[in-house]
mmCIF entry with sequence, helices, sheets and N, C-alpha, C, O atoms, coordinates in Angstrom:
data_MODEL
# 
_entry.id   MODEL 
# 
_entity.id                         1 
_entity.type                       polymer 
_entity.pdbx_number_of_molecules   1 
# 
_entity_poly.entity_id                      1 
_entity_poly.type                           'polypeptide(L)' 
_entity_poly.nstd_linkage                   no 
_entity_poly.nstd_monomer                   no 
_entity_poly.pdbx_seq_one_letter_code       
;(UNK)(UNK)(UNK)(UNK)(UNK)(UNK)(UNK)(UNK)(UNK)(UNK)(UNK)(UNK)(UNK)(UNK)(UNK)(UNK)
(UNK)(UNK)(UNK)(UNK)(UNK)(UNK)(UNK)(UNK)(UNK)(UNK)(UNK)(UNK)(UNK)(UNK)(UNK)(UNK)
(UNK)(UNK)(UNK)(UNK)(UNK)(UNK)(UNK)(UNK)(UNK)(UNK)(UNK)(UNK)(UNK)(UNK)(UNK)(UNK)
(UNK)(UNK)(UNK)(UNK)
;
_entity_poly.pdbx_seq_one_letter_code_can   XXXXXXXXXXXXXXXXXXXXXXXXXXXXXXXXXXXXXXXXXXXXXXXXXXXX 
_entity_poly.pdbx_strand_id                 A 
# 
loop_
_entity_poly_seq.entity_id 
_entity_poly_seq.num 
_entity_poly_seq.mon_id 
_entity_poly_seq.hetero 
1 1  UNK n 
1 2  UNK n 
1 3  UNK n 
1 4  UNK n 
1 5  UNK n 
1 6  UNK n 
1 7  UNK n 
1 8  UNK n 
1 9  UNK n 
1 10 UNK n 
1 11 UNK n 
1 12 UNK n 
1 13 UNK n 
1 14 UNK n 
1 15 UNK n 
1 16 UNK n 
1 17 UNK n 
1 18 UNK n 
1 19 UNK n 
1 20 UNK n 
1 21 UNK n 
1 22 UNK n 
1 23 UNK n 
1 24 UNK n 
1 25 UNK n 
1 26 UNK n 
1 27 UNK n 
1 28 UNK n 
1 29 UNK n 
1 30 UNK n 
1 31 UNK n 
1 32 UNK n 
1 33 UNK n 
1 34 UNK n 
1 35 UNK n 
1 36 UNK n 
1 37 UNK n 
1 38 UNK n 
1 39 UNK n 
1 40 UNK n 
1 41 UNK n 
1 42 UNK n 
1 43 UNK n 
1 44 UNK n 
1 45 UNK n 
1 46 UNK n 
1 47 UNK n 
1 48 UNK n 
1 49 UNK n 
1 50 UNK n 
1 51 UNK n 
1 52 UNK n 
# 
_struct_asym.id          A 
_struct_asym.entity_id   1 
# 
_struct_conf.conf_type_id            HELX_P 
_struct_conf.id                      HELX_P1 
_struct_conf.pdbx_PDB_helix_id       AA1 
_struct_conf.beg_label_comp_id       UNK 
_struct_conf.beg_label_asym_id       A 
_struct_conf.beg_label_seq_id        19 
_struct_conf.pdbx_beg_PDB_ins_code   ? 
_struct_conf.end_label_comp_id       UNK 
_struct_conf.end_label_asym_id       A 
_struct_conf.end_label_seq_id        25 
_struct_conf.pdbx_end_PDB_ins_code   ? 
_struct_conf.beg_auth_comp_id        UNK 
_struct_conf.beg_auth_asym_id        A 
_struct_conf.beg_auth_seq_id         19 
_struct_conf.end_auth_comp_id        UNK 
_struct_conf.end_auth_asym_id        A 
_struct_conf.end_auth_seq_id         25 
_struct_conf.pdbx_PDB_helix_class    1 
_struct_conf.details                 ? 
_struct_conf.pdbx_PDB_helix_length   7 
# 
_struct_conf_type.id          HELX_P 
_struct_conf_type.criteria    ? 
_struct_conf_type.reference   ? 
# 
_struct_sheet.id               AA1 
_struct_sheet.type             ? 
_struct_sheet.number_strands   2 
_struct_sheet.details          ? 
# 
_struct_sheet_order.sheet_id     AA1 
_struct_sheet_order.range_id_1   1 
_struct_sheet_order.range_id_2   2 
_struct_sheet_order.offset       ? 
_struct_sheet_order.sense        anti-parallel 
# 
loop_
_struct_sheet_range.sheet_id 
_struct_sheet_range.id 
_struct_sheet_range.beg_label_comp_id 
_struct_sheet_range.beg_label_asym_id 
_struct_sheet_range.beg_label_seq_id 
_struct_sheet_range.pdbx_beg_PDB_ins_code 
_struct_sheet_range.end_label_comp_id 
_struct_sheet_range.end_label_asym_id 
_struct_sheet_range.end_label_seq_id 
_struct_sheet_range.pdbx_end_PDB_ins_code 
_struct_sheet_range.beg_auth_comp_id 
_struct_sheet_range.beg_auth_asym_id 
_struct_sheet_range.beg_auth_seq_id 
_struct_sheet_range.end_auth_comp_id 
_struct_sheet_range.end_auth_asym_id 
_struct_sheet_range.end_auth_seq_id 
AA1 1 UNK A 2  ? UNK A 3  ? UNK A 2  UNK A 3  
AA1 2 UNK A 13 ? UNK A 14 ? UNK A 13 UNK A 14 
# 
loop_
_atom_site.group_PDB 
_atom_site.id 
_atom_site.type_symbol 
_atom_site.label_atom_id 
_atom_site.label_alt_id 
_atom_site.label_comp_id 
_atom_site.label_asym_id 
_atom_site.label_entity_id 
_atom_site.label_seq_id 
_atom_site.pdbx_PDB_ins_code 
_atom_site.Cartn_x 
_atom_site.Cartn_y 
_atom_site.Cartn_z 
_atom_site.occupancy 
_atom_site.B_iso_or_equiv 
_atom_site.pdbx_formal_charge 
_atom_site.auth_seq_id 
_atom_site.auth_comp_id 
_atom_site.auth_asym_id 
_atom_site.auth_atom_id 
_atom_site.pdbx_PDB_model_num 
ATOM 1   N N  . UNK A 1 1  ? -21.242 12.796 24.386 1.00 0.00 ? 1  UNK A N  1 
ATOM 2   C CA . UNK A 1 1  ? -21.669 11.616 23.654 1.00 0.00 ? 1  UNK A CA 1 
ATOM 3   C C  . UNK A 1 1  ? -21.537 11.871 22.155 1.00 0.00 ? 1  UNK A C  1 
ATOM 4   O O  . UNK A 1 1  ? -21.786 12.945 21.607 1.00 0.00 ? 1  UNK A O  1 
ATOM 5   N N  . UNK A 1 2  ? -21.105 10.727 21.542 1.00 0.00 ? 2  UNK A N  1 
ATOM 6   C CA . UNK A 1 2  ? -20.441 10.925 20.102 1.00 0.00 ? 2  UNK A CA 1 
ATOM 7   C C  . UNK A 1 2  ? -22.332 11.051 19.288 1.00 0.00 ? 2  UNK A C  1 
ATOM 8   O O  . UNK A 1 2  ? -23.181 10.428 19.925 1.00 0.00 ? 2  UNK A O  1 
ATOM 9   N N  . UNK A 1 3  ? -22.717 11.634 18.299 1.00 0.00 ? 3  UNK A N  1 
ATOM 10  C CA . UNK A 1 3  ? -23.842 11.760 17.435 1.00 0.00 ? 3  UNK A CA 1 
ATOM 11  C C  . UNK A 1 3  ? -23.673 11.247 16.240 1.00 0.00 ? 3  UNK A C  1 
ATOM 12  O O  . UNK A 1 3  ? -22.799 11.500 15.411 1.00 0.00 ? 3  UNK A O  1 
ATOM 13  N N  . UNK A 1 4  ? -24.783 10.319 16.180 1.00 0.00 ? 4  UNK A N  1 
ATOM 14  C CA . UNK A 1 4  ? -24.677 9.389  14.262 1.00 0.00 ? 4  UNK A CA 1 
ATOM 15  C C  . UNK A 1 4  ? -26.089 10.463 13.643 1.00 0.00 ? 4  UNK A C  1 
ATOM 16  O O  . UNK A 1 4  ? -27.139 11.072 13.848 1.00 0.00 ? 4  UNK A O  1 
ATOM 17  N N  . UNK A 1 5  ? -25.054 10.049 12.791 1.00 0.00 ? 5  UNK A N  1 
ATOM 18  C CA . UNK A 1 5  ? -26.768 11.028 11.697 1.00 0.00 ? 5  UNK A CA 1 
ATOM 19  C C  . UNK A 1 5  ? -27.052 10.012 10.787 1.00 0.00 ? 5  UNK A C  1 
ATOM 20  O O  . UNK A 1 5  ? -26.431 9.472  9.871  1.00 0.00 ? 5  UNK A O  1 
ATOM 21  N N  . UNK A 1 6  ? -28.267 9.883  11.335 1.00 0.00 ? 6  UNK A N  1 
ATOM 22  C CA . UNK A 1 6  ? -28.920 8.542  10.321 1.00 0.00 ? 6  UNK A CA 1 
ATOM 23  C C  . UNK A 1 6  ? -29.663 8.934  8.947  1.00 0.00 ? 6  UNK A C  1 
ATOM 24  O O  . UNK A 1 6  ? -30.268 10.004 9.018  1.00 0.00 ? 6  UNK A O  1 
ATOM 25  N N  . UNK A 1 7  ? -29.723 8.332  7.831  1.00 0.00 ? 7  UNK A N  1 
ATOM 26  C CA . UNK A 1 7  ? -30.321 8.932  6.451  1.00 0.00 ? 7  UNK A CA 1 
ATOM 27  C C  . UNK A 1 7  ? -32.016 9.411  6.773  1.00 0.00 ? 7  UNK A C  1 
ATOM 28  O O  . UNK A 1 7  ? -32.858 8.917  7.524  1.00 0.00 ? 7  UNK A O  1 
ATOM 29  N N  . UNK A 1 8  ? -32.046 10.187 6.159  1.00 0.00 ? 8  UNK A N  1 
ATOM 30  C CA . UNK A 1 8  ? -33.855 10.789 6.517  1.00 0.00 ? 8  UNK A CA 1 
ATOM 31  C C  . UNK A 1 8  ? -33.486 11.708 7.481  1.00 0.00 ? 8  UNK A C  1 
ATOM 32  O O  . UNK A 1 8  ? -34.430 11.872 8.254  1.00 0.00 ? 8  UNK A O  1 
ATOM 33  N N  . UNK A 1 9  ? -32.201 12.607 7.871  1.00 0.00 ? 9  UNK A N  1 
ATOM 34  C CA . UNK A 1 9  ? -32.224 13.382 8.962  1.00 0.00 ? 9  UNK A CA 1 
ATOM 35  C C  . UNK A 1 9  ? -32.107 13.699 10.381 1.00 0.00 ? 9  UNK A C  1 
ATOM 36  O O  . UNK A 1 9  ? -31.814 14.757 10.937 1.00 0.00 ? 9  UNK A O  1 
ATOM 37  N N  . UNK A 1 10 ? -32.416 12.488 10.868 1.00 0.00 ? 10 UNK A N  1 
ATOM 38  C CA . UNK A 1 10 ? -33.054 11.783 12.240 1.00 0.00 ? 10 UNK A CA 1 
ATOM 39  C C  . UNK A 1 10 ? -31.335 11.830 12.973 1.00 0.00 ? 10 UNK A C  1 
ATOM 40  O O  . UNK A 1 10 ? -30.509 11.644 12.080 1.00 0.00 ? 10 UNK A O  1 
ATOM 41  N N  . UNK A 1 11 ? -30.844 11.985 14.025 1.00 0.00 ? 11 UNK A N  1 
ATOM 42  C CA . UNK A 1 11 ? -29.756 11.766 14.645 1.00 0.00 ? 11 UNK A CA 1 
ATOM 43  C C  . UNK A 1 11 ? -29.946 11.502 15.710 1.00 0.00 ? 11 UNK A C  1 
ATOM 44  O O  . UNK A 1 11 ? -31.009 11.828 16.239 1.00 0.00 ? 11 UNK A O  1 
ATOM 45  N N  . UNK A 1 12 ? -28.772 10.675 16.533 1.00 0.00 ? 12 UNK A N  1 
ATOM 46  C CA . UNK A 1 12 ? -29.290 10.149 17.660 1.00 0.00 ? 12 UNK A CA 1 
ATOM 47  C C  . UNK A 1 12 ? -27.763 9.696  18.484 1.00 0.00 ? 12 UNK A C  1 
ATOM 48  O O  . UNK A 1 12 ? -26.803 9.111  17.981 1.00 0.00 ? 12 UNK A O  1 
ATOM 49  N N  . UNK A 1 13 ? -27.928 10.200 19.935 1.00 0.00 ? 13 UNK A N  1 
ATOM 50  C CA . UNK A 1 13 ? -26.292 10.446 20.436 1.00 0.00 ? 13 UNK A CA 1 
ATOM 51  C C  . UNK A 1 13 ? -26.395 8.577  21.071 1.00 0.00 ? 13 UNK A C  1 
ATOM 52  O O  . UNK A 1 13 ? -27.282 7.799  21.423 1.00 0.00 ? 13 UNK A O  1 
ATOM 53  N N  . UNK A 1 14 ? -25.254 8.571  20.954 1.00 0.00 ? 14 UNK A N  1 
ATOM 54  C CA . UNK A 1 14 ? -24.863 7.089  21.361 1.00 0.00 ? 14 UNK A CA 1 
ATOM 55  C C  . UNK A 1 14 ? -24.097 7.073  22.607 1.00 0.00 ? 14 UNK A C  1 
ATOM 56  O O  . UNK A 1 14 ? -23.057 7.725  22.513 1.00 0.00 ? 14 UNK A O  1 
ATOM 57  N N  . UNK A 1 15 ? -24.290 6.537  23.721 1.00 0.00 ? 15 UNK A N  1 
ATOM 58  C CA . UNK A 1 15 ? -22.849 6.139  24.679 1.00 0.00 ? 15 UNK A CA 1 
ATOM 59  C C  . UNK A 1 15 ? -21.932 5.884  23.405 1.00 0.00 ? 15 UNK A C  1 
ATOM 60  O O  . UNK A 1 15 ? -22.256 5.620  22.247 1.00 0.00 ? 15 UNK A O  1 
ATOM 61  N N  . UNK A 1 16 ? -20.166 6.116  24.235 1.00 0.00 ? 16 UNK A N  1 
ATOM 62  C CA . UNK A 1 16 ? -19.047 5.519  24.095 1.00 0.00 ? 16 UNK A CA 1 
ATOM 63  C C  . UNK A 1 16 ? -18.989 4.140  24.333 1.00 0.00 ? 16 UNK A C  1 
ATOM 64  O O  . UNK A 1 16 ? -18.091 3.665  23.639 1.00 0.00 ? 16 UNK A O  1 
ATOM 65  N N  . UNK A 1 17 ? -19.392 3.531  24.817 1.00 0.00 ? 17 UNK A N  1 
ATOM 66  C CA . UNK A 1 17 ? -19.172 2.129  25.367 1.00 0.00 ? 17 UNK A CA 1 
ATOM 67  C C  . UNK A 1 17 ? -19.709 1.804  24.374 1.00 0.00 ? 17 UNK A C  1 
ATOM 68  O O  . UNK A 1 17 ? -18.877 1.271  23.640 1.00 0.00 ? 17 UNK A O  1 
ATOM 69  N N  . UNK A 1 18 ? -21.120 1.848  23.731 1.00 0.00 ? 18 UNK A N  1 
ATOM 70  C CA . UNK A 1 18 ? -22.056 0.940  23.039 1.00 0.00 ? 18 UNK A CA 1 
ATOM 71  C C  . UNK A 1 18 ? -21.628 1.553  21.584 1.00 0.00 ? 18 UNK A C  1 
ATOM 72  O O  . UNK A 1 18 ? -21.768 0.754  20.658 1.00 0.00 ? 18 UNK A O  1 
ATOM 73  N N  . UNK A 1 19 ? -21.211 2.630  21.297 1.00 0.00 ? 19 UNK A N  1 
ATOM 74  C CA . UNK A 1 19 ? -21.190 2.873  19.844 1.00 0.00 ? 19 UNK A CA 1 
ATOM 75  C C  . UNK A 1 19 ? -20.580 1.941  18.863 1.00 0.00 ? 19 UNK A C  1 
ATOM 76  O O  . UNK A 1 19 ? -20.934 1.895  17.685 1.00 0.00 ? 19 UNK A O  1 
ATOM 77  N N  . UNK A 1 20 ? -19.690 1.230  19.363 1.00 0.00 ? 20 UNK A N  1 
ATOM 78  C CA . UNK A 1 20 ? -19.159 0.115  18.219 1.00 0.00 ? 20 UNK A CA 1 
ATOM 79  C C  . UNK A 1 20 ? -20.248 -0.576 17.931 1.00 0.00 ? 20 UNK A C  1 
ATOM 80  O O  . UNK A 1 20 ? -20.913 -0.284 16.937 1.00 0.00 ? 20 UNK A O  1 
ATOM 81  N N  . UNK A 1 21 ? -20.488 -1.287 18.508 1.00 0.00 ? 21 UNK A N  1 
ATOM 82  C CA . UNK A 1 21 ? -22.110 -2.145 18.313 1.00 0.00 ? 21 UNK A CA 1 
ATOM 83  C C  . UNK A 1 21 ? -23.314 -1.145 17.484 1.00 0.00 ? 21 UNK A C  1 
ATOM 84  O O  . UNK A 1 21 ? -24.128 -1.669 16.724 1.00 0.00 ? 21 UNK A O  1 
ATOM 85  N N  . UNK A 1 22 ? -23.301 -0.117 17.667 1.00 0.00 ? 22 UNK A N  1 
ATOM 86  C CA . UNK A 1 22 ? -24.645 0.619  17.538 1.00 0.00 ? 22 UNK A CA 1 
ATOM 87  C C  . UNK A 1 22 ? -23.873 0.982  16.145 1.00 0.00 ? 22 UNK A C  1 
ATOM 88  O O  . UNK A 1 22 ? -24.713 1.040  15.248 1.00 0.00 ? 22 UNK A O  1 
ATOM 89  N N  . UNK A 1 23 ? -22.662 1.224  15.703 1.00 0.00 ? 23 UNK A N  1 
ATOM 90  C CA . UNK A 1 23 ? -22.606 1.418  14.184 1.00 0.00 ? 23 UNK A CA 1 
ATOM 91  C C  . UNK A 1 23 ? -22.363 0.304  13.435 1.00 0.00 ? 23 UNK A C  1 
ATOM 92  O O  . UNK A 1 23 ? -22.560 0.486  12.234 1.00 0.00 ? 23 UNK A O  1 
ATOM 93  N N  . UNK A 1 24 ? -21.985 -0.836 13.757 1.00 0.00 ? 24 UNK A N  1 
ATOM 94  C CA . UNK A 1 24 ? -22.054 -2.118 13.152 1.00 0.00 ? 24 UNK A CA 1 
ATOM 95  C C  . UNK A 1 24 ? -23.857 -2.684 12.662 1.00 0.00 ? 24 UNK A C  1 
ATOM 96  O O  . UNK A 1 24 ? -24.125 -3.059 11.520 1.00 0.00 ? 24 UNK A O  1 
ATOM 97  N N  . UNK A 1 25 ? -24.824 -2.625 13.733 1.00 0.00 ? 25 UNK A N  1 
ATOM 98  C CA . UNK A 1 25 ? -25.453 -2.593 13.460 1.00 0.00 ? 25 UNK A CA 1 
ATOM 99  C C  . UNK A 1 25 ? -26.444 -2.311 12.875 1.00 0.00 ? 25 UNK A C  1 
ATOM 100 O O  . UNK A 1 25 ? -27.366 -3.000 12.440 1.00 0.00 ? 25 UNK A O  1 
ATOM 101 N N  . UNK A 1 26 ? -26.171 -0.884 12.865 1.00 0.00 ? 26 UNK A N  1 
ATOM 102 C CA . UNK A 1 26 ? -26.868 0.407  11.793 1.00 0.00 ? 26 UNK A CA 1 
ATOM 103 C C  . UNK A 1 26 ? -26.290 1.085  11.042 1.00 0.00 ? 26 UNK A C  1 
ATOM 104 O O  . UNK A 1 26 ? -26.568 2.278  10.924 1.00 0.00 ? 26 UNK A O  1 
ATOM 105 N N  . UNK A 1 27 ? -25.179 0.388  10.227 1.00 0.00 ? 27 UNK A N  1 
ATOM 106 C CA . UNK A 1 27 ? -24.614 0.809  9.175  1.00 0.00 ? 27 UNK A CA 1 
ATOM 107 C C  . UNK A 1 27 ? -25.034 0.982  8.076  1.00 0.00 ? 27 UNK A C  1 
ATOM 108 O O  . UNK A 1 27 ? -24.403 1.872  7.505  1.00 0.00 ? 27 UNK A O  1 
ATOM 109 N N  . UNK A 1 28 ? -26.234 0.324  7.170  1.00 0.00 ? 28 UNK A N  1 
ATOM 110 C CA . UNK A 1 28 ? -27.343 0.263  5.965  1.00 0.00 ? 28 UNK A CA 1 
ATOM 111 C C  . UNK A 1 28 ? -28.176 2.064  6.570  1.00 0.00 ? 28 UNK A C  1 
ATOM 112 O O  . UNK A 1 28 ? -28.590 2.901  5.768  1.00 0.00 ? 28 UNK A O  1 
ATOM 113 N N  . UNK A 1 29 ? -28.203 2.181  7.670  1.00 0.00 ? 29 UNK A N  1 
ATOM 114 C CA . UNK A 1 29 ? -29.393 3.204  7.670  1.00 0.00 ? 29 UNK A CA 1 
ATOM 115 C C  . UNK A 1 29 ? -28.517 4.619  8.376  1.00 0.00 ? 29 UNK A C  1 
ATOM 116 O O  . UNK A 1 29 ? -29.215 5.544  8.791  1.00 0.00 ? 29 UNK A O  1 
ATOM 117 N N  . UNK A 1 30 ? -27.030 4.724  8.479  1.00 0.00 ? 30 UNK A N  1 
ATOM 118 C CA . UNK A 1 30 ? -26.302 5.766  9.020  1.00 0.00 ? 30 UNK A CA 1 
ATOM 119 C C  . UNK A 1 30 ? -25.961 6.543  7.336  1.00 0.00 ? 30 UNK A C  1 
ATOM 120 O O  . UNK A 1 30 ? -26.062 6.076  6.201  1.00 0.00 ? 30 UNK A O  1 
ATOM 121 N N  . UNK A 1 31 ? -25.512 7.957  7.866  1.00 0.00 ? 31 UNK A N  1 
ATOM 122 C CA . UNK A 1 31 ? -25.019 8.830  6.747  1.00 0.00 ? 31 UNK A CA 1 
ATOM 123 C C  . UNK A 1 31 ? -24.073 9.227  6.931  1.00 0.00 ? 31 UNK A C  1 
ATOM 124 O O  . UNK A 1 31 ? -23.968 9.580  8.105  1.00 0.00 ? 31 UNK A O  1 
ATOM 125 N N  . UNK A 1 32 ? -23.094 9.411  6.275  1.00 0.00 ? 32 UNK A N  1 
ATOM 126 C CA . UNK A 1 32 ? -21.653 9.847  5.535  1.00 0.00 ? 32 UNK A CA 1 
ATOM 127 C C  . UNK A 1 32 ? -21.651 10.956 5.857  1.00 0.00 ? 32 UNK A C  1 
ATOM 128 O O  . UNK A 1 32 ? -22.803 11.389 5.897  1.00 0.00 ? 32 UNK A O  1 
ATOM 129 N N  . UNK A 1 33 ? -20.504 12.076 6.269  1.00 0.00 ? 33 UNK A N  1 
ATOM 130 C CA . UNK A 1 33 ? -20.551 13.356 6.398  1.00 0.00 ? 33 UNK A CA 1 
ATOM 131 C C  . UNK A 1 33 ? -19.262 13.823 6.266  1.00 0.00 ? 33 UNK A C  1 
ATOM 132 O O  . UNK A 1 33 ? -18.428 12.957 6.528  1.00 0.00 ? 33 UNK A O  1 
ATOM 133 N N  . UNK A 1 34 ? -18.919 14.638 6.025  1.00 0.00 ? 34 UNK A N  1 
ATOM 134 C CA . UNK A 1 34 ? -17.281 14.864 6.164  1.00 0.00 ? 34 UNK A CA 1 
ATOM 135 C C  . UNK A 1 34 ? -17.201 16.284 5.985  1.00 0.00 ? 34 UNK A C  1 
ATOM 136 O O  . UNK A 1 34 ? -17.415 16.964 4.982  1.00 0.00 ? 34 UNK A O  1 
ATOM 137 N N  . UNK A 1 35 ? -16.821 16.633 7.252  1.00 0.00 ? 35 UNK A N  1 
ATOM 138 C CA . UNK A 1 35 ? -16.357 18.074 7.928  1.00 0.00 ? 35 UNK A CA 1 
ATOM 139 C C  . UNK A 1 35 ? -15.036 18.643 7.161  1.00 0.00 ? 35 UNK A C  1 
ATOM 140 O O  . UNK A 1 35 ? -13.869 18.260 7.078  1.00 0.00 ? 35 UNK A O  1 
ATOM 141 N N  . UNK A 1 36 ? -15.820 19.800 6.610  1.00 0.00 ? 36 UNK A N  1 
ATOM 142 C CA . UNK A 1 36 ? -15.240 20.160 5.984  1.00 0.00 ? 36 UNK A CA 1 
ATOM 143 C C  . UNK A 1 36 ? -13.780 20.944 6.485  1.00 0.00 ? 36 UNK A C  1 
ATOM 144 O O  . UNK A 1 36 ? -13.647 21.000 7.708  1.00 0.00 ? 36 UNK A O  1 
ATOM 145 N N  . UNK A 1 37 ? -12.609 21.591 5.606  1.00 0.00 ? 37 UNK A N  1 
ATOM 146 C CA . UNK A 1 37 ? -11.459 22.328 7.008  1.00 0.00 ? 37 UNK A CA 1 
ATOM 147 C C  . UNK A 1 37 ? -11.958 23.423 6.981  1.00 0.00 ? 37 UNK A C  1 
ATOM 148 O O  . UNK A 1 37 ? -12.784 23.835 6.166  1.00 0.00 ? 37 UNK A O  1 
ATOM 149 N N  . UNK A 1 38 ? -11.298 24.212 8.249  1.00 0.00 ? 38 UNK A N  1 
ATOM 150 C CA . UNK A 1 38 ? -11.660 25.776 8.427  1.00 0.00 ? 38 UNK A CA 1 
ATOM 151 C C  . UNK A 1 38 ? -10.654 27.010 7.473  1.00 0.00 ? 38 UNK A C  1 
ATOM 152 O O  . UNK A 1 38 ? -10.878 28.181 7.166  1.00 0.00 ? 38 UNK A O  1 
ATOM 153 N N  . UNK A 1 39 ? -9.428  26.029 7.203  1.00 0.00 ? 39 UNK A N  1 
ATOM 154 C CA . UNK A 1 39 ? -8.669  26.877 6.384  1.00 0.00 ? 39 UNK A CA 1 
ATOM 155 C C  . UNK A 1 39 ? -7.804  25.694 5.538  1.00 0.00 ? 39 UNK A C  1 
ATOM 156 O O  . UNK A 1 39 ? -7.671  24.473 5.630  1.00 0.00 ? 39 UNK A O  1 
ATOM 157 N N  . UNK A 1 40 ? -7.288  26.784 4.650  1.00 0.00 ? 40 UNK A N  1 
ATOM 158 C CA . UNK A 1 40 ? -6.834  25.237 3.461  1.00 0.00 ? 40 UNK A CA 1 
ATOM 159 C C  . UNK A 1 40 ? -5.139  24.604 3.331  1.00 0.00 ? 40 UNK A C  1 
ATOM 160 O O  . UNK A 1 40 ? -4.018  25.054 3.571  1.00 0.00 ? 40 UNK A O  1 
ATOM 161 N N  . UNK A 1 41 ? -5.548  23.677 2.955  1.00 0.00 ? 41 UNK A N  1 
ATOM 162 C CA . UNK A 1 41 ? -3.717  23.096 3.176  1.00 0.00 ? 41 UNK A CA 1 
ATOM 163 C C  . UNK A 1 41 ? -3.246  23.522 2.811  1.00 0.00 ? 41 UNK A C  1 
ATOM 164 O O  . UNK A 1 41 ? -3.767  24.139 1.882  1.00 0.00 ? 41 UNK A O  1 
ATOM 165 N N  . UNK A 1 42 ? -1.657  23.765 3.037  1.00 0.00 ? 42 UNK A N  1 
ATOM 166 C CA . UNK A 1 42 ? -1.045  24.323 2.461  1.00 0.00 ? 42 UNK A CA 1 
ATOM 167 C C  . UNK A 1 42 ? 0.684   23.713 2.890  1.00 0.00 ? 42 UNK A C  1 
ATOM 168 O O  . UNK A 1 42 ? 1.152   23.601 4.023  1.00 0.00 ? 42 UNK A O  1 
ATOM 169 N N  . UNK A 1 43 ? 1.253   23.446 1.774  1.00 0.00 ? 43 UNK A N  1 
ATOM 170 C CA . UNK A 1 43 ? 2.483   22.946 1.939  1.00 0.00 ? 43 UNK A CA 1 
ATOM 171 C C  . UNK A 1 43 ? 3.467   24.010 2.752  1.00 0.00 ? 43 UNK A C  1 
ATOM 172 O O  . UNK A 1 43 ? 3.713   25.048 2.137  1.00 0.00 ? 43 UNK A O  1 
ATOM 173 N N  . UNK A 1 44 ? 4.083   23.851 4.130  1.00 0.00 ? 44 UNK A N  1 
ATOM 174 C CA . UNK A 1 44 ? 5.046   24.316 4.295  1.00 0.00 ? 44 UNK A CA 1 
ATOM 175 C C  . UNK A 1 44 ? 5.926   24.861 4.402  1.00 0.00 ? 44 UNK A C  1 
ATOM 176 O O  . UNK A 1 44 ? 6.351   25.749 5.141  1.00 0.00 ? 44 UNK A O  1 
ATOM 177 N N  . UNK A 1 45 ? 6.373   24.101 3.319  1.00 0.00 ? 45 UNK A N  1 
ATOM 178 C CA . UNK A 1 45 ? 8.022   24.377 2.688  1.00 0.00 ? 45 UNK A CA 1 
ATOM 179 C C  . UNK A 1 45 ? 7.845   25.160 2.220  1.00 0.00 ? 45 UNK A C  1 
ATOM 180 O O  . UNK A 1 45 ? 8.792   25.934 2.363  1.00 0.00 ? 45 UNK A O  1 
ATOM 181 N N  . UNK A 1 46 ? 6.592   25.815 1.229  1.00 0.00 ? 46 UNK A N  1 
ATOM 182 C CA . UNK A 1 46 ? 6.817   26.786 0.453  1.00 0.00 ? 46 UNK A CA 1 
ATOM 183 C C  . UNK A 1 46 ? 6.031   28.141 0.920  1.00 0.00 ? 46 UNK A C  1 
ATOM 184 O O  . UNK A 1 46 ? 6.278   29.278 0.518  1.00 0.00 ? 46 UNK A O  1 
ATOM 185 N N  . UNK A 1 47 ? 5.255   27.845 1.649  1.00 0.00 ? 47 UNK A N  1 
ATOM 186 C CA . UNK A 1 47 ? 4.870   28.937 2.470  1.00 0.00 ? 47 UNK A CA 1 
ATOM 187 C C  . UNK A 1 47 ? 5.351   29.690 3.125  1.00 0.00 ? 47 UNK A C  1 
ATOM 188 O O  . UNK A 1 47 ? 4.807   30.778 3.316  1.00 0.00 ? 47 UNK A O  1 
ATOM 189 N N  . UNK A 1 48 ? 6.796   29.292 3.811  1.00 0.00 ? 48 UNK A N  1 
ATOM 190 C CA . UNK A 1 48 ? 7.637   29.635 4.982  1.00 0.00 ? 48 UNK A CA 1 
ATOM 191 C C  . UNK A 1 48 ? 8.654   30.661 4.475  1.00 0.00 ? 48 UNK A C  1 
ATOM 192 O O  . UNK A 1 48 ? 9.523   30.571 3.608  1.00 0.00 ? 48 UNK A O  1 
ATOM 193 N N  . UNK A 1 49 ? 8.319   31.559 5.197  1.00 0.00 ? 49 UNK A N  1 
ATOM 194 C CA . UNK A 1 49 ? 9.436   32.948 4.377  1.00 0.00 ? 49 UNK A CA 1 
ATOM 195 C C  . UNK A 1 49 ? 10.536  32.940 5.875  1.00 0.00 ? 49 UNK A C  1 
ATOM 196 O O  . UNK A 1 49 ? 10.320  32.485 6.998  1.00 0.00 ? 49 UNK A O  1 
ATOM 197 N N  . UNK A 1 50 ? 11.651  33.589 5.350  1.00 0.00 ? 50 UNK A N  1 
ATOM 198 C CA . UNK A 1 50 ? 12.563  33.470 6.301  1.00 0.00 ? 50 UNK A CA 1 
ATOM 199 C C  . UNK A 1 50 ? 12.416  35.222 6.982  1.00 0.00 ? 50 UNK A C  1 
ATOM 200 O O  . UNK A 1 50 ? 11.576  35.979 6.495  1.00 0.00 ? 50 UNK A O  1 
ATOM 201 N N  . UNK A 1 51 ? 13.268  35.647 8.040  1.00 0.00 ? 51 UNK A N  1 
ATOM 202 C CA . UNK A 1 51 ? 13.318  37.077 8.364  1.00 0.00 ? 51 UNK A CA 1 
ATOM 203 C C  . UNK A 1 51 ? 14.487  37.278 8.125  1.00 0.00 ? 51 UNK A C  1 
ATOM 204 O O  . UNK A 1 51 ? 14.709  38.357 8.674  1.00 0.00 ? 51 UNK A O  1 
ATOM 205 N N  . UNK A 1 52 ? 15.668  36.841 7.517  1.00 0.00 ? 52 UNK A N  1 
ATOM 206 C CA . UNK A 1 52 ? 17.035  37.256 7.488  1.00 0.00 ? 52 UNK A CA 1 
ATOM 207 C C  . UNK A 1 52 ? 17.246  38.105 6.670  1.00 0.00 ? 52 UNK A C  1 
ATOM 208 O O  . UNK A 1 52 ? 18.381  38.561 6.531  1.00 0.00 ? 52 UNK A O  1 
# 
């Protein structure tokens, strides 16, 4: 079950089925979070060493 973290701490797991509804509705009293990465971006192209 997906978990909202509501402001003041409080969290609370939601069914899948009902969560659209349950964050429409409690959007004024839900909190923002954003997971941070485990390692950092990094372009590619320039990272990529060849073995030749």
């Amino acid at each position: 079950m997906p978990t909202v973290y509501l402001k003041g701490g409080e969290t609370v797991e939601v069914n899948l089925e009902e969560l659209e509804d349950y964050l429409y509705e409690n959007q004024k009293h839900i909190e923002t979070r954003r997971k941070k990465l485990r390692r950092p971006l990094t372009n590619s192209a320039t990272t990529f060493t060849s073995n030749k």
